[in-house]
C-alpha positions as CSV (number, residue, x, y, z in Angstrom):
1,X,-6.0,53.8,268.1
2,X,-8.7,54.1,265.6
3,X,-11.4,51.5,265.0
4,X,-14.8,52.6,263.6
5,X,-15.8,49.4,262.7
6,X,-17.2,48.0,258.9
7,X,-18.5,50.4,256.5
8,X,-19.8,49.0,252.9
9,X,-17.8,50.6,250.2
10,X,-20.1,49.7,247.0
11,X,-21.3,46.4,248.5
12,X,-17.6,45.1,250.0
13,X,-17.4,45.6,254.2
14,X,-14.1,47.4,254.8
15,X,-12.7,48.3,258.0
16,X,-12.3,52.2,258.9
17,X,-8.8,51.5,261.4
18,X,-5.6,52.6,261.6
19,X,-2.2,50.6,261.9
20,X,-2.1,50.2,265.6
21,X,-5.5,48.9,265.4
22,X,-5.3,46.8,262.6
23,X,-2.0,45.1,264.3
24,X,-3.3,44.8,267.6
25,X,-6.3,43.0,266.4
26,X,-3.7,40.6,264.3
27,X,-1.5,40.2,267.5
28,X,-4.5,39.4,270.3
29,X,-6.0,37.0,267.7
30,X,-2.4,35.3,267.2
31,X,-2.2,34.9,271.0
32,X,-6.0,33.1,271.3
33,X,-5.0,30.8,268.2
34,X,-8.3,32.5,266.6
35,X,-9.0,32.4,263.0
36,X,-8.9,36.1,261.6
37,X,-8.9,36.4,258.0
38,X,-6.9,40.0,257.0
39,X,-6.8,41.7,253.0
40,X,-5.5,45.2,252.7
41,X,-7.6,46.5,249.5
42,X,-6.8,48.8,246.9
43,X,-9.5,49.1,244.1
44,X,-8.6,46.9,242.3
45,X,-9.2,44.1,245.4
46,X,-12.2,45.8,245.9
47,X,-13.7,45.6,242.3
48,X,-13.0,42.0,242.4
49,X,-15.6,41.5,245.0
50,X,-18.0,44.0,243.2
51,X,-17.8,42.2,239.6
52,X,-17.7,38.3,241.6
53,X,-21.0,38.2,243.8
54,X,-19.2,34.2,244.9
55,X,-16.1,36.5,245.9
56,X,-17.7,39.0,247.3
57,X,-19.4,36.7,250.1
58,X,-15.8,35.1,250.6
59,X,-14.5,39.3,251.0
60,X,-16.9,40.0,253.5
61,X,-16.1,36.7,255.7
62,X,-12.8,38.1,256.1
63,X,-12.6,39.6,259.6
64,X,-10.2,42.6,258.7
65,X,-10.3,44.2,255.1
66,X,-8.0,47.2,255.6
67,X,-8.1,50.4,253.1
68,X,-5.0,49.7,251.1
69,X,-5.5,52.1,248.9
70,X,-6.1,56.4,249.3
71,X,-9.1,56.0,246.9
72,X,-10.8,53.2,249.2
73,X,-9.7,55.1,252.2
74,X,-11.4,58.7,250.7
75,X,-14.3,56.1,250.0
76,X,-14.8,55.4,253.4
77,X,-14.3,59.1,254.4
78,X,-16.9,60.6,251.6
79,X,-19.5,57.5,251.8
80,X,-19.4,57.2,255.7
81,X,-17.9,60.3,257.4
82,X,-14.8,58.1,259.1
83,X,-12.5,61.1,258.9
84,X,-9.5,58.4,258.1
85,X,-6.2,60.7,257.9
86,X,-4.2,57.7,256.7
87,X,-4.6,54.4,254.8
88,X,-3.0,50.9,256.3
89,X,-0.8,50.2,253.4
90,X,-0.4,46.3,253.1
91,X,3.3,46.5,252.7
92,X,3.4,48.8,255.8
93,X,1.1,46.7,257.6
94,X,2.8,43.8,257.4
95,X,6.2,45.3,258.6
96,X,4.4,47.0,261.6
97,X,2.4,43.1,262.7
98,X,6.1,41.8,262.4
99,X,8.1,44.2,264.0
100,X,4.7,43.6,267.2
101,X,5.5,39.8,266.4
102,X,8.8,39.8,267.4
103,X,8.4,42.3,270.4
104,X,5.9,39.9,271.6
105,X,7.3,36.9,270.7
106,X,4.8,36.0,267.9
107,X,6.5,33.5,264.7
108,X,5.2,33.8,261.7
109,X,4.6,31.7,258.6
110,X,6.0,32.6,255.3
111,X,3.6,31.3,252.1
112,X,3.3,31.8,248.4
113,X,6.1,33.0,245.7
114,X,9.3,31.1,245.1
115,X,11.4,29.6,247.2
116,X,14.3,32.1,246.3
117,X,11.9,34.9,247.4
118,X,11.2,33.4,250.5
119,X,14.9,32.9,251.5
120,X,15.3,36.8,250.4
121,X,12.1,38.0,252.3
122,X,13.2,35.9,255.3
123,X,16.7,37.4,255.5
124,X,15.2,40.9,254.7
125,X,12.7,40.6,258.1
126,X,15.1,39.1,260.2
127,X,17.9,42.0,259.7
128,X,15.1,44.1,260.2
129,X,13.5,42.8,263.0
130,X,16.3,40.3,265.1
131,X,14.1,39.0,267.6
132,X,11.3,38.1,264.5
133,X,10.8,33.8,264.6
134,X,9.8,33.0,261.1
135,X,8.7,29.6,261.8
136,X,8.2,28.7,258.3
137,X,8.0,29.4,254.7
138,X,6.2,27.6,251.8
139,X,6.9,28.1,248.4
140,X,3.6,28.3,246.2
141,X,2.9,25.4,243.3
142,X,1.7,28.3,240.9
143,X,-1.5,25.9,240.6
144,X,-4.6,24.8,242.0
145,X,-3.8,21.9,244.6
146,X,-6.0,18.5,245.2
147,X,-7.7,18.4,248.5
148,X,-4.8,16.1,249.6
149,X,-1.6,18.9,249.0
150,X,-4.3,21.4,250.7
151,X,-4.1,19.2,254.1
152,X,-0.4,18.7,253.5
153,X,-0.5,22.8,253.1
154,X,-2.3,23.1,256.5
155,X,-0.3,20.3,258.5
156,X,2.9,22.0,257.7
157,X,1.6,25.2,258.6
158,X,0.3,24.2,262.4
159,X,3.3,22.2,262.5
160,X,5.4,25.2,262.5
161,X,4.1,26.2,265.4
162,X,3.9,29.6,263.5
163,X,1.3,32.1,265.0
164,X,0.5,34.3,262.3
165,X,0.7,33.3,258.2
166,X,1.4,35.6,255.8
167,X,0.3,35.2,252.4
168,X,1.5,36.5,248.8
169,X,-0.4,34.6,246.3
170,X,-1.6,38.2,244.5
171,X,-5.2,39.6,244.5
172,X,-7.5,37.8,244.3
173,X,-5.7,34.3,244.8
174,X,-4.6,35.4,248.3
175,X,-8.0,36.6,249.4
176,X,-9.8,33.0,248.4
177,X,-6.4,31.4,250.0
178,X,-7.4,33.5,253.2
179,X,-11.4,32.5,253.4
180,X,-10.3,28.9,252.4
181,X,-7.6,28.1,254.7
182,X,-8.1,30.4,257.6
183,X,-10.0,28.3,259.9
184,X,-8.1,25.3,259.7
185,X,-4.7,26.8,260.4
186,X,-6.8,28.8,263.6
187,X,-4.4,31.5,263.4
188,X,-4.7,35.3,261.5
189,X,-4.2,35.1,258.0
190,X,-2.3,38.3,256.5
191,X,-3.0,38.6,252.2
192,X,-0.1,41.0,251.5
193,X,0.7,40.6,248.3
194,X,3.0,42.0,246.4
195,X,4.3,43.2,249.9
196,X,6.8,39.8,249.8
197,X,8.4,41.1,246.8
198,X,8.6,44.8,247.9
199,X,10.3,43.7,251.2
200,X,12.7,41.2,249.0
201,X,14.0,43.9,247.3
202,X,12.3,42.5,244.0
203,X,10.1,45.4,243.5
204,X,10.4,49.3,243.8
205,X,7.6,50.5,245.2
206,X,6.1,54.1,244.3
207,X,7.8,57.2,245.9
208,X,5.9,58.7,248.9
209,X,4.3,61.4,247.4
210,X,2.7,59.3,244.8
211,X,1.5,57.1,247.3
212,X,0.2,60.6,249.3
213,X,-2.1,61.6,246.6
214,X,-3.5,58.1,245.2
215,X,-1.2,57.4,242.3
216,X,0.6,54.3,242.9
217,X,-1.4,52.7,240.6
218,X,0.2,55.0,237.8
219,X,3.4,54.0,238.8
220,X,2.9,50.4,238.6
221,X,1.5,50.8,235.4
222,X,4.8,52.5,233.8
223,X,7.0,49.3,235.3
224,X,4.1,46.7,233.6
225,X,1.4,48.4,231.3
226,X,0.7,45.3,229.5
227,X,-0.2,43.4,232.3
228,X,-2.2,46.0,234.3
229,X,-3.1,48.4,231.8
230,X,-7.1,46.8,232.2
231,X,-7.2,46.7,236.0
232,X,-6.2,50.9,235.9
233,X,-7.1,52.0,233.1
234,X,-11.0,50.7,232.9
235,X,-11.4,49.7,236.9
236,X,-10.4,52.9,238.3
237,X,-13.0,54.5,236.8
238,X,-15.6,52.6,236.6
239,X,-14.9,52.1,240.9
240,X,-15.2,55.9,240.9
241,X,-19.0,56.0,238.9
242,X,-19.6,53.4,241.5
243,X,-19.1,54.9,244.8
244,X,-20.1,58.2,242.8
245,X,-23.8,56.6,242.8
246,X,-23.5,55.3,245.9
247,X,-22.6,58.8,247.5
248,X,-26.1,60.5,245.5
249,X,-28.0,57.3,246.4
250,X,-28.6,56.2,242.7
251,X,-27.8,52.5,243.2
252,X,-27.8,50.6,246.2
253,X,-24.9,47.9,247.3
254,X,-26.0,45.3,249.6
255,X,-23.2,44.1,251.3
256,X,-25.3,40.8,252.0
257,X,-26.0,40.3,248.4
258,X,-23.4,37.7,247.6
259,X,-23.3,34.4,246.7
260,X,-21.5,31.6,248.6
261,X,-19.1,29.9,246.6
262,X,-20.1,26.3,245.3
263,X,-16.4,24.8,245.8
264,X,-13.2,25.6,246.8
265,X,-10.4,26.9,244.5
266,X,-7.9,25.7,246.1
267,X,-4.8,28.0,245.1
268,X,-1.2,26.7,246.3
């Protein structure tokens, strides 16, 4: 089990664990009922909070940012000397808190996407983990909600009786979902993103040794270039300049230089 704690990756606090950590702390705060808000960050999640100083205070009130992605995880190794020899791959993660879940009798909650993908992703879990209790699902609006549909949101949730939500709103709808809802359903929240439509079947992922050496991203961008052609193709390296001055000490991120947002944005 490895847990090094929070190490500030050009001014966003991510957590230098590995899988059996980063489930374990999702499992004991399921048990307590505790809040624990939980992102797994590529670069792209992790440029959102550098370019958003309101999103970059709601990043670093999550309790558990994971390194999604190998460049975030070689981050932490260059920057911070964690000697990490694997990221915790959202996808991954959330399979390994819900195979834990269902050993240890944990339900979880099932929010964001359509309802057809829910059914799918339920089905999927279950055959893959029998004993797993989903609890719940939620299908999202695809819209902002009134402060009223929020409630409704978190009433159904603690209804459930669900012990750990699971959340695939995309990045960064899911992070601002986590920090906004978190404490009222007192329960971890888990952003996985496109993990729900990976797990569905919806979605091939990237082969292994893509993933090995940090090039999922090019993958995804042959299935959608004109949608994420701007997050790769001018994020990528402009993270890498980043934690490049960082490294030789040219510019200095201050994890506590954020602002706190002025309302909600209340995603549903």
């Amino acid at each position: 089990m490895i847990d090094k704690g929070k190490h500030n990756v050009i001014g966003v606090n991510v957590c230098a664990v590995d899988y059996e950590s980063a489930v374990g702390k999702i499992i004991d705060a399921a048990k307590a009922r505790r809040p624990l808000g939980v992102s797994a960050l590529a670069v792209h999640g992790v440029m959102t909070g550098v370019m958003d100083s309101a999103h970059r205070h709601r990043l670093n009130k999550l309790e558990l940012i994971v390194p999604d992605g190998q460049p975030v995880r070689w981050a932490l190794n260059l920057l911070h000397g964690c000697k990490l020899k694997d990221r915790v791959y959202g996808p991954n993660l959330m399979l390994e808190t819900c195979k834990k879940a269902a050993r240890e009798g944990v339900s979880i909650f099932l929010f964001g996407g359509k309802q057809e993908l829910l059914d799918t992703l339920e089905a999927q879990l279950v055959k893959k983990f029998p004993q797993l209790n989903v609890a719940g699902k939620l299908a999202s609006k695809f819209r902002t909600v009134s402060p009223e549909e929020k409630q409704e949101i978190i009433d159904t949730i603690n209804a459930s009786g669900a012990g750990i939500t699971m959340v695939g709103l995309g990045c960064p709808r899911q992070e601002v979902w986590a920090y906004e809802f978190k404490d009222h359903v007192n329960m971890p929240v888990l952003a996985v993103g496109a993990a729900f439509n990976f797990h569905a079947g919806e979605l091939a992922q990237a082969p292994p040794w893509l993933q090995k050496y940090g090039l999922e991203w090019f993958y995804r961008l042959t299935r959608e270039p004109k949608r994420l052609w701007r997050r790769y193709m001018i994020l990528n390296p402009y993270y890498v300049s980043l934690v490049g001055m960082q490294l030789l000490r040219l510019k200095k991120f201050d994890p506590e230089a954020t602002e706190m947002p002025t309302k909600e944005i209340l995603y549903g």
